[in-house]
FIZA-90271 format. One record per residue (C-alpha): residue number from 1; residue in three letters; x, y, z. Coordinates in steps of 0.02 Angstrom, whole numbers. Example, Ala and Ser with C-alpha at 12.3 -4.5 7.8 and 13.67 -1.06 7.14 Angstrom:
BEGIN
SITE; num; residu; x; y; z
SITE; 1; ALA; 615; -225; 390
SITE; 2; SER; 684; -53; 357
***
This chain:
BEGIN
SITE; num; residu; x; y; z
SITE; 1; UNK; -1443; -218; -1220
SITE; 2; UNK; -1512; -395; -1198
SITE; 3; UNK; -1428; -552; -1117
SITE; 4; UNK; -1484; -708; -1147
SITE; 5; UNK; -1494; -851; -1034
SITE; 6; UNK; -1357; -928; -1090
SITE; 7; UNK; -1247; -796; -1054
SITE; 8; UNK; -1313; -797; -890
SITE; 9; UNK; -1267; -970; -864
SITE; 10; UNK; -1093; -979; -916
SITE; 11; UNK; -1056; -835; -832
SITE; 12; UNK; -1135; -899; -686
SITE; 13; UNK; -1044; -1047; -704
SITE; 14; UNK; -878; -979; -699
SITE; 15; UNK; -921; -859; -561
SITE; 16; UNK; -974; -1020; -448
SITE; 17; UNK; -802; -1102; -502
SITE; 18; UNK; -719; -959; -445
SITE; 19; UNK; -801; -959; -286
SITE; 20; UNK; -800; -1148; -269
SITE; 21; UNK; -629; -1133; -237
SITE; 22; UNK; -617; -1025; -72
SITE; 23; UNK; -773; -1083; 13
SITE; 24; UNK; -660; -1200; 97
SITE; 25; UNK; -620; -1049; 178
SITE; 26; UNK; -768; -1058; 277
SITE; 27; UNK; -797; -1217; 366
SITE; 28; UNK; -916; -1200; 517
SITE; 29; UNK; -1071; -1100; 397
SITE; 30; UNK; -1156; -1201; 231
SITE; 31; UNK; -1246; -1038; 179
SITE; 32; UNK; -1096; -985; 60
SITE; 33; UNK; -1100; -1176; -1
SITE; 34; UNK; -1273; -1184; -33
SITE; 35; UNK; -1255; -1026; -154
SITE; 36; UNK; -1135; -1099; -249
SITE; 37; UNK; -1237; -1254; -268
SITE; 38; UNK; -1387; -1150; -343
SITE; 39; UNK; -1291; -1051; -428
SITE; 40; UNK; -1212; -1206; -512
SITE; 41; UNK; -1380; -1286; -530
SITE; 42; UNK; -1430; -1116; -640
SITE; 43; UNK; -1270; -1159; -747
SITE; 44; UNK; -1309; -1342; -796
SITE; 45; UNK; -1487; -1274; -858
SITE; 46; UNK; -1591; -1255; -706
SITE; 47; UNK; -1754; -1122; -685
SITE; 48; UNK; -1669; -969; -599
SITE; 49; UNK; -1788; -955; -463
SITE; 50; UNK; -1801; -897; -293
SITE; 51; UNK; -1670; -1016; -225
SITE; 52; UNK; -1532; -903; -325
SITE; 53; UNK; -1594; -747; -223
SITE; 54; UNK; -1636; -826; -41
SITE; 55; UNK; -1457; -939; -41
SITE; 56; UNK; -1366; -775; -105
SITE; 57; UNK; -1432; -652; 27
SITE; 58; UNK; -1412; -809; 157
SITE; 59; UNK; -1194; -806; 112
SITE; 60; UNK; -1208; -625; 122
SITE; 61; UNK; -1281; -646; 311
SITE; 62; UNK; -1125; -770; 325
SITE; 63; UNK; -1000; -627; 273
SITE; 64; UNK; -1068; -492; 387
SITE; 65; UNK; -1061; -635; 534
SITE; 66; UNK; -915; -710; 479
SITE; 67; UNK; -766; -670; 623
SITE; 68; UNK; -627; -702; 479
SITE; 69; UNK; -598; -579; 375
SITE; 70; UNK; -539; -720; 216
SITE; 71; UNK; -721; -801; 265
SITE; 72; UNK; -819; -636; 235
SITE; 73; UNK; -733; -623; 64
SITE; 74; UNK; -760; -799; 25
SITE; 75; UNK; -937; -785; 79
SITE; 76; UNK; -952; -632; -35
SITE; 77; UNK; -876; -701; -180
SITE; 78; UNK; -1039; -858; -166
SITE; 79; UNK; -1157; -719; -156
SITE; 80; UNK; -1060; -625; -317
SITE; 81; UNK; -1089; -827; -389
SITE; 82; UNK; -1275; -822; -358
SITE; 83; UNK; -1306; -663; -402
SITE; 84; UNK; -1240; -680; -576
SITE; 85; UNK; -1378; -748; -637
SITE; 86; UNK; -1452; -586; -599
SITE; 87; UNK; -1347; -478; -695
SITE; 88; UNK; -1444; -329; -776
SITE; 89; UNK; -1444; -291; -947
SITE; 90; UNK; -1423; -99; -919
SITE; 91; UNK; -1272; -9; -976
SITE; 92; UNK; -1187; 47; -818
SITE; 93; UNK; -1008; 48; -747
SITE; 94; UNK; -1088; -35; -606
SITE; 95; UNK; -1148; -208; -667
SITE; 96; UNK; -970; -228; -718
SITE; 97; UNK; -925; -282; -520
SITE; 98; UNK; -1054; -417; -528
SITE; 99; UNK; -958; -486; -682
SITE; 100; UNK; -781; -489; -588
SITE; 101; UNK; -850; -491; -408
SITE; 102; UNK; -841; -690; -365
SITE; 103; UNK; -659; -716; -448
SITE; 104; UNK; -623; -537; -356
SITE; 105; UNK; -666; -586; -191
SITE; 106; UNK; -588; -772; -220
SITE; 107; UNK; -438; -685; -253
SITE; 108; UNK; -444; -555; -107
SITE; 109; UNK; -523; -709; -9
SITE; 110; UNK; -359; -810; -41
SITE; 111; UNK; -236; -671; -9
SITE; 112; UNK; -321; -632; 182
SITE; 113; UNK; -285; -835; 196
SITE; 114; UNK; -101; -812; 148
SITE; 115; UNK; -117; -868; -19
SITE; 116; UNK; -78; -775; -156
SITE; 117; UNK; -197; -653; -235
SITE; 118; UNK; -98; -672; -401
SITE; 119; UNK; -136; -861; -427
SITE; 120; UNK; -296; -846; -382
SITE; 121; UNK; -335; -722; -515
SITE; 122; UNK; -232; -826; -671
SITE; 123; UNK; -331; -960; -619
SITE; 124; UNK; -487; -877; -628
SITE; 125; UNK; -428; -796; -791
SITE; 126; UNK; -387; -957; -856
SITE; 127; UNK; -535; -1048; -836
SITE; 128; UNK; -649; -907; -908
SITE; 129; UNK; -761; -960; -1046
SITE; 130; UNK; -715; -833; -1189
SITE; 131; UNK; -917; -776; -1170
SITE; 132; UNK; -874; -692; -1032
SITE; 133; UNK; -771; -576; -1094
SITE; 134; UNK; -858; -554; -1257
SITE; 135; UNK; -993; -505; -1105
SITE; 136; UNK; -906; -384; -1027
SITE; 137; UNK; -849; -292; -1174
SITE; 138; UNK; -1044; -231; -1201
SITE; 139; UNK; -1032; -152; -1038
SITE; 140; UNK; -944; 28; -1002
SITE; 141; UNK; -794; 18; -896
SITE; 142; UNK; -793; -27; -698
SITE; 143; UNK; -763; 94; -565
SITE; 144; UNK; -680; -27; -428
SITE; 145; UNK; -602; 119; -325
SITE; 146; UNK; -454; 136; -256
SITE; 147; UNK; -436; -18; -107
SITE; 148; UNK; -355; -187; -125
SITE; 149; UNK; -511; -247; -192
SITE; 150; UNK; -511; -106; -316
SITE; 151; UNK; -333; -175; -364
SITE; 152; UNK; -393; -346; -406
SITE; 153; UNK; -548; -285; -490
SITE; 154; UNK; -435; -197; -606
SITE; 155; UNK; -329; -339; -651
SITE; 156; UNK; -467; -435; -693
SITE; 157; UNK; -564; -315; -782
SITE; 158; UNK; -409; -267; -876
SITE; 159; UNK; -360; -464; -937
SITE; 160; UNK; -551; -489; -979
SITE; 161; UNK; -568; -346; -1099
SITE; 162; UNK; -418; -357; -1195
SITE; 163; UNK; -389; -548; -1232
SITE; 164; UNK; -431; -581; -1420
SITE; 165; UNK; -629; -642; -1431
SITE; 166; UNK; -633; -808; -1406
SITE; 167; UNK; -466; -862; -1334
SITE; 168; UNK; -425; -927; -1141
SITE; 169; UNK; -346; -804; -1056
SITE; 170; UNK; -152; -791; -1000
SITE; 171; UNK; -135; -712; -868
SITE; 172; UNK; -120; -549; -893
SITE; 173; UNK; -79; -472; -742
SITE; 174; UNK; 11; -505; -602
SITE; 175; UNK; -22; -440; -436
SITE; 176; UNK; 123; -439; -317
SITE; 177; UNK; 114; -378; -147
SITE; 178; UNK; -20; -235; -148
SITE; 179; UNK; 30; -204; -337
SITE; 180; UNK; -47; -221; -504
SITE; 181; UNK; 102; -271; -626
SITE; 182; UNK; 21; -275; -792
SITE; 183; UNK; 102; -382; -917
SITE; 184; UNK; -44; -323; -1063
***
């Protein structure tokens, strides 16, 4: 399998929006915003250097220090952004996570805030490019496990594969209380 750099880059895009929206979250540490920034910066066009890898393993040193438990997520879901422009080209259930991970932990990120897990993940859905799912279609299906996170990483999995190629997404899920509703 091959992915180009514009996949990369509209993926990576959308995972920084998705993260972009719960760094809030995290006021007091700029690692998690400086990800997001790079990762952003790599969307627009940008080299993907160094700075992608050193700012995403700097918001994962915010999560693990992060006293909050909506901060760690938040501060995940900026490394998820970063690290998208990583994403390898092999076909494994595994790479699928960093393809969902940033609007997964935005979502869990919101619901630990008192938010609601459900918006967070129709927003994300809406605002995906139709590349991405056409992108995660090559790749076998996740296996998110059975936690909370597991539960959002199904919904979103679930909405990405099976909206028609090239269309915005309805939502096509919704997750209410510690539940999965599907609506596809």
């Amino acid at each position: 399998m091959e992915l180009t750099l514009d996949e990369l880059r509209v993926l990576t895009g959308w995972a920084a929006d998705c993260a972009a929206r719960v760094v809030p979250l995290i006021p007091d540490d700029p690692r998690p915003a400086s990800a997001i920034s790079a990762a952003r910066e790599f969307a627009a066009g940008g080299p993907r250097t160094r700075v992608l890898r050193t700012t995403a393993w700097d918001a994962l040193a915010a999560a693990g220090e992060a006293r909050d438990p909506a901060a760690a997520a938040a501060a995940r879901a900026a490394v998820g952004a970063a690290g998208a422009a990583y994403l390898h080209p092999l076909e494994s259930p595994h790479q699928v996570k960093h393809i969902v991970g940033p609007a997964q932990q935005a979502a869990l990120a919101r619901e630990l805030a008192g938010g609601s897990a459900s918006a967070e993940i129709e927003w994300a859905l809406s605002q995906a490019p139709p590349e991405v799912g056409e992108l995660l279609r090559r790749f076998p299906p996740g296996k998110p496990g059975k936690t909370r996170l597991g539960e959002l990483h199904r919904a979103l999995e679930a909405a990405l594969r099976t909206r028609p190629p090239g269309q915005q997404s309805a939502a096509a899920g919704r997750v209410v209380g510690k539940r999965v509703l599907s609506s596809f």
